[in-house]
Each structure stands twice: as structure tokens, then as C-alpha cells.
N, C-alpha and C positions, 0 to 999 in steps of 0.2 A: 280388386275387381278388374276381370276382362274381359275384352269382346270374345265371344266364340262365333262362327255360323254351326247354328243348326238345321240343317237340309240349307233350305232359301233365306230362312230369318237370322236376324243376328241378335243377340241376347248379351246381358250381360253375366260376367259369372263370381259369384265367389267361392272357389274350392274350398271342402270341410281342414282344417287343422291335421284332425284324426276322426278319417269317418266311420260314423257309429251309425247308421242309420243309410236302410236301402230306400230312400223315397225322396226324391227331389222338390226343392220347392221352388215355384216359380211368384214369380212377384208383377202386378198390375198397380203402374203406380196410380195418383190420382191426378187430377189437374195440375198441371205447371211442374208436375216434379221430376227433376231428372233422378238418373241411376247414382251419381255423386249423393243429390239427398239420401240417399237412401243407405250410404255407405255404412254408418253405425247398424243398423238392422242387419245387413247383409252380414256385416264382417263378425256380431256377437252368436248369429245364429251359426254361421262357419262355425267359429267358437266354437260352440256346441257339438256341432259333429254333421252339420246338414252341409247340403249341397245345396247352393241357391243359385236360382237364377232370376234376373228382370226383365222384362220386356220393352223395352221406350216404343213409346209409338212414333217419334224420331229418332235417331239412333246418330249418336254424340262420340266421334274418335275419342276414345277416351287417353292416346297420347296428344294430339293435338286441339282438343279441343271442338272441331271444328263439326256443326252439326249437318247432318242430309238432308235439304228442307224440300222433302219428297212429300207429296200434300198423301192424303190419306182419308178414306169416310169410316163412320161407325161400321158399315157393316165388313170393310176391309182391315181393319184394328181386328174384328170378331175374330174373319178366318185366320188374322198369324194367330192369336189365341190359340185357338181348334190346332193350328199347323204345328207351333211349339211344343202344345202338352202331347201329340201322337209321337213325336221325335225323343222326351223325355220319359215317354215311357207308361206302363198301363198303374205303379203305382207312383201317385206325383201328388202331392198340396199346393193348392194356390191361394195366394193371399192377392191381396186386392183391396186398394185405398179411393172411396169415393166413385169416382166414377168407374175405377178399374173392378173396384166391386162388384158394381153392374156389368162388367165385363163378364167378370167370374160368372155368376148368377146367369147371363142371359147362353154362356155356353155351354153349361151344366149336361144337357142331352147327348151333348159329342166329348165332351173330357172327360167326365164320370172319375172328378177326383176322390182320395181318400177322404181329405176334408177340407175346410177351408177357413179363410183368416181373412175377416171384414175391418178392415180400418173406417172409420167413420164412413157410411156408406151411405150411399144414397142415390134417389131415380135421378137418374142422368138429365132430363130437361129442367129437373129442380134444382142440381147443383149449379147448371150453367145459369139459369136464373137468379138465382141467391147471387153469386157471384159477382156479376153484373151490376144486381140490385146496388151491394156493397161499394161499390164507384160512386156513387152519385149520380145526380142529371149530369153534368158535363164529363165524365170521366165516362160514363155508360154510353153517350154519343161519340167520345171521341173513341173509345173501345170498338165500336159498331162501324167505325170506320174503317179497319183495319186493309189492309189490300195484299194480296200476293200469295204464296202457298199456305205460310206459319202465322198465326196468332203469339203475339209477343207478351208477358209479361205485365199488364200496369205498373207504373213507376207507385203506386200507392200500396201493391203488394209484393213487389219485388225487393222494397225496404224492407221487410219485418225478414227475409230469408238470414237462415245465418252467414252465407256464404253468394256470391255470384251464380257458382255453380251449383247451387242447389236448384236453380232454376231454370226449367225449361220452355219454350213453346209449345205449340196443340198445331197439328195440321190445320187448315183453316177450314177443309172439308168437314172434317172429323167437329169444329167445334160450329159449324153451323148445325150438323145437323142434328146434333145434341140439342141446341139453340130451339129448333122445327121441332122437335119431342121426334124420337125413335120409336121403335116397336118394343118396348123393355114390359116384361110381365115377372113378378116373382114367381120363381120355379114353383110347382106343387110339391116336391119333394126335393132335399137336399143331402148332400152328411153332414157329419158332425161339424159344428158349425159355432167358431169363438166372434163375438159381435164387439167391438172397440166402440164406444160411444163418441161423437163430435165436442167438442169444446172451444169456444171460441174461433169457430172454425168463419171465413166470411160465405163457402158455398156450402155447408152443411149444420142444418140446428140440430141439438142433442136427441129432442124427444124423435126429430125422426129417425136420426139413424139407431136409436134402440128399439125403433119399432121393427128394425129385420129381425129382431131375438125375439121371433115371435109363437116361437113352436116347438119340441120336443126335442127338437137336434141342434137347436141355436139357443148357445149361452153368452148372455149377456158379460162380459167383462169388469171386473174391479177398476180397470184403467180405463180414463178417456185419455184421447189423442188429440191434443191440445194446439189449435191453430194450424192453418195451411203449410205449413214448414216443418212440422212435429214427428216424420221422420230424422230429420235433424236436429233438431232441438226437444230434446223429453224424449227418448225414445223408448227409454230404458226399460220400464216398468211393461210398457206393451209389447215387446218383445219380449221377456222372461214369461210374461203370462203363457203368451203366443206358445211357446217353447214348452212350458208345462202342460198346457193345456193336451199339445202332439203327445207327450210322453205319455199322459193319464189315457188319451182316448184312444191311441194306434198300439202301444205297447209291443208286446212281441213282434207286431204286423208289420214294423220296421226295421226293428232293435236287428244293427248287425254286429251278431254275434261270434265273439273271436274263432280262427280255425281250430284251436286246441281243446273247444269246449267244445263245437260241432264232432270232430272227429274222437273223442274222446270215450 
């Protein structure tokens, strides 16, 4: 995986292997997750033959390490959203974990993707809530403390990551106003639409996030996506669905087809 800018934003990227497919995917991670989490997802669906990309709402030199703790609000997260999917193009998929779901979902009217990929999702002032909850009294005070651009980690869920770097900060802007509840509605209408259920999750319960597969274009998933880390650890199962699911529902509408066949 590596940085690109696209126009103003900076994304992350995994080039396809051999690409089979004209539609890019863009990735909204969830809370706390950086683009390293995500590295198994990114690099199986390469694999496959897609073009991916992530979006960090901090953005992590991925040779040094070193994060941009450039603060950030909900509805500034929105427009790189909006800004990213116009620079990748008018046919794109976006996937989206938790609150980046709600991302997906709340900019539906301006990206107008193919379709989309819910990781454990859920209304954004609930998962910061849940979250929260999941501290305790003192871990929930001393959380509410926080001071300066970035919201850091709890040392009680930054144990269970598999790795260091699977874990990122949240702008502090961005996670207050999550905090205040946003203007989040589910869309009237979406596309085609694969729903990953919560498991074990501390900012997401199951029955709600399968409550988004709640209508004729959102199907509910075989896999749940098991714990705040689960881009990293388990990821396997929700990704090949993921992947299948694209094949069955876009077919042709992607499928890039060799020159010898086109020209033939």
C-alpha cells in the first residue's frame, strides 16, 4: 500500500496484481482504524483484480510512520469523501466500516456509487456512545478528558489490536461531534448493498447493524465482523464474500475484458 494525492486528498492505494475490473474501490475505515489495519482486505482484494483505495481521516506517512494531527469535523471527513469518489471516477464502490458506513450512507446524493460494502455499521452518535460506554466510569472520564487536535486510543482497546499499527486516532473535532449526534438520516434509496453484521464489537451491537439490511437492495451477509480490530484479525471470510457478492451484482458492468476478446 501507498500514499497517492488525489487532486487535494491523499488516499491510500493498493494496485490490482492483474486488473480485471474497471471500478475502483474506495475504503472508509471505522473508528480507530488506520490503513495498516486494513492491509489484509486491501491487499486480498488487489488479489483479485480491484483497485483499492482508503481514505484516513488522518493521513499516516506510511514510510515513516509519522501521523498529520490536522484536526478535522464530521462534516469536513463528508466533503474529502464527495472530493475523493469525483477524482476516482463516475463508476467506484465504497465500502465503509462503522462509522465510515455512515459516511458512505450520508453522501450517497453526491457519489452515486455502484454499490456498497457495510462493515458493521452503525448511526454514528451510537457508536461513539457504545464506545465510550465500554470504558467504564473512570476510563469514560478519563477519555472525555482528552485535549489537543487527536483523540488517542484507550490503553483498554488498543490491547486487543493485533498489531501497534493497526491503530489510529480520530480528529478531536470530528469525534466530538459525532459525540453532539450529527445530521445522519438513512438514505431513501441506495444500490446494491452487502450488510456485515457486528460481533463483539465494543461501539457496535449485532441486531443493529443488520438492521441496515433492511430493504430490497441490502443483503444481509453470512459473515460477521468480529471485534474493533477485524479488519486485521478474521478478515478473510468478509472479504471473499465482499468480492463475490461485486462479481454476482456488477458482472459485465466491470468485468475488464481482455483486448483479444473486445477486438476479436
Amino acid at each position: 500500500m501507498r500514499s497517492v494525492a488525489v487532486g487535494d486528498i491523499v488516499l491510500h492505494m493498493e494496485p490490482p496484481e492483474a486488473a480485471r475490473y474497471h471500478a475502483p474501490i474506495l475504503i472508509l475505515p471505522g473508528l480507530f482504524q488506520s490503513a495498516i489495519c486494513w492491509r489484509g482486505v486491501t491487499s486480498i482484494l488487489a488479489h483479485r483484480g480491484w483497485e483499492v483505495y482508503l481514505l484516513p481521516r488522518l493521513v499516516r506517512d506510511m514510510a515513516s510512520g509519522k501521523i498529520d494531527e490536522k484536526d478535522k469535523s464530521w462534516d469536513e471527513a463528508l466533503a474529502d469523501v464527495v472530493r475523493a469518489s469525483e477524482r476516482l471516477g463516475e463508476k467506484l464502490i465504497i465500502f465503509g466500516s462503522d462509522v465510515g458506513a455512515a459516511m458512505a450512507l450520508a453522501t450517497l446524493e453526491q457519489t452515486k456509487p455502484m454499490a456498497l460494502g457495510l462493515f458493521a455499521p452503525s448511526e454514528p452518535e451510537r457508536a461513539v456512545e457504545s464506545f465510550t460506554n465500554s470504558l467504564g466510569f473512570f476510563g469514560k472520564r478519563r477519555f472525555a478528558k482528552h485535549s489537543g487536535a487527536i483523540v488517542e486510543v484507550p490503553e483498554k482497546h488498543r490491547a486487543g489490536a493485533y498489531q501497534k499499527t493497526d491503530v489510529s486516532p480520530e480528529p478531536a473535532t470530528f469525534m466530538k461531534d459525532l459525540a453532539g449526534g450529527v445530521a445522519f438520516e438513512r438514505p431513501a434509496s441506495q444500490p446494491p448493498t452487502i450488510v456485515f453484521g457486528a460481533q463483539n464489537d465494543p461501539a457496535v451491537d449485532t441486531e443493529h447493524s443488520l438492521g441496515f439490511a433492511d430493504d430490497h437492495v441490502s443483503k444481509a451477509a453470512e459473515a460477521r465482523v468480529v471485534g474493533r480490530w477485524w479488519p486485521s484479525i478474521g478478515w478473510e471470510a468478509a472479504a471473499e464474500q465482499a468480492h463475490r457478492f461485486l462479481i454476482l451484482t456488477l458482472a459485465d458492468r466491470v468485468v475488464e475484458f481482455p483486448d483479444e476478446i473486445i477486438n476479436s
